[in-house]
C-alpha positions as CSV (number, residue, x, y, z in Angstrom):
1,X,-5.0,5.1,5.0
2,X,-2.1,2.5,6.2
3,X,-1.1,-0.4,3.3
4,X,1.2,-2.8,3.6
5,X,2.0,-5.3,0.9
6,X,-0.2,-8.3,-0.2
7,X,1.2,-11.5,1.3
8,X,1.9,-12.9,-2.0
9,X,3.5,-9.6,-3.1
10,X,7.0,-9.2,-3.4
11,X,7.5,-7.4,-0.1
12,X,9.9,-4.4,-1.0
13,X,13.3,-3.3,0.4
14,X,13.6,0.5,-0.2
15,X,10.8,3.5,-1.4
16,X,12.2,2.9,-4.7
17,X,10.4,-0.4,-4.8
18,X,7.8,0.5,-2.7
19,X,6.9,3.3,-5.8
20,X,7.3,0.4,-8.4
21,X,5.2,-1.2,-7.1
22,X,2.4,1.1,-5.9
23,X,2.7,2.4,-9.4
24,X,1.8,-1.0,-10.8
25,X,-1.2,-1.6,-9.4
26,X,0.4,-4.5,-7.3
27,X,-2.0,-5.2,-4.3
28,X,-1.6,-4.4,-0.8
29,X,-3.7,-4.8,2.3
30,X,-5.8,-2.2,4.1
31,X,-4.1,-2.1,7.5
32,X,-6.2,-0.4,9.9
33,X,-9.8,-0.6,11.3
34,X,-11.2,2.6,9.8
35,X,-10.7,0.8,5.7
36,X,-11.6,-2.1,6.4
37,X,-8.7,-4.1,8.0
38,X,-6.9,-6.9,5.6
39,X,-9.2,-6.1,3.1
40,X,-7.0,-6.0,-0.6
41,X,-6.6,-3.2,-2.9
42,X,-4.7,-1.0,-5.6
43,X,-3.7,2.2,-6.6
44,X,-6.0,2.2,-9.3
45,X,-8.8,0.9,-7.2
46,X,-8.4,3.8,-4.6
47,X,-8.3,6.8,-7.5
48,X,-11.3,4.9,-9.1
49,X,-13.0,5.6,-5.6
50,X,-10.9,8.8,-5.1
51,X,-9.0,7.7,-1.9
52,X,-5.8,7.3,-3.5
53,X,-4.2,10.1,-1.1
54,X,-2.7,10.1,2.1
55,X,-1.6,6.6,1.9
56,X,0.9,5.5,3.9
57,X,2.6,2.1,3.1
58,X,4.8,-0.3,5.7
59,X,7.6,-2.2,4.4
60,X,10.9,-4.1,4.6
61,X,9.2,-6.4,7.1
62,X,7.0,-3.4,8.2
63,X,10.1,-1.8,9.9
64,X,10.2,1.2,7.3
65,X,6.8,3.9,6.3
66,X,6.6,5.7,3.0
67,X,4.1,8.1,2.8
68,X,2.7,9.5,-0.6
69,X,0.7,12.2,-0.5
């Protein structure tokens, strides 16, 4: 599953803050068709369903990936 950060999220600068914030439960944004494209979420909300694996998250402008397995 592709994330990237909520628009009213903090959008981070480096995996450190990318982890923060993923550990948090701060939102992000499904982004691609196969989740359900713009559609908001956590990391709580994805264990709760067990999909929280696999998830790889844009950043820093969506120039940089993080992927947690």
């Amino acid at each position: 599953m592709n994330l990237i950060p909520a628009p009213w999220e903090a959008d981070p600068k480096s995996i450190k803050a990318v982890m923060e914030a993923w550990n948090s439960n701060r939102e992000f944004q499904t982004a691609d068709i196969m989740s359900g494209y713009g559609r908001t979420t956590t990391k709580a909300e994805l264990e709760a369903m067990g999909k929280a694996h696999g998830i790889t998250i844009r950043y820093a402008k969506l120039t940089k990936v993080v992927y947690i397995p």
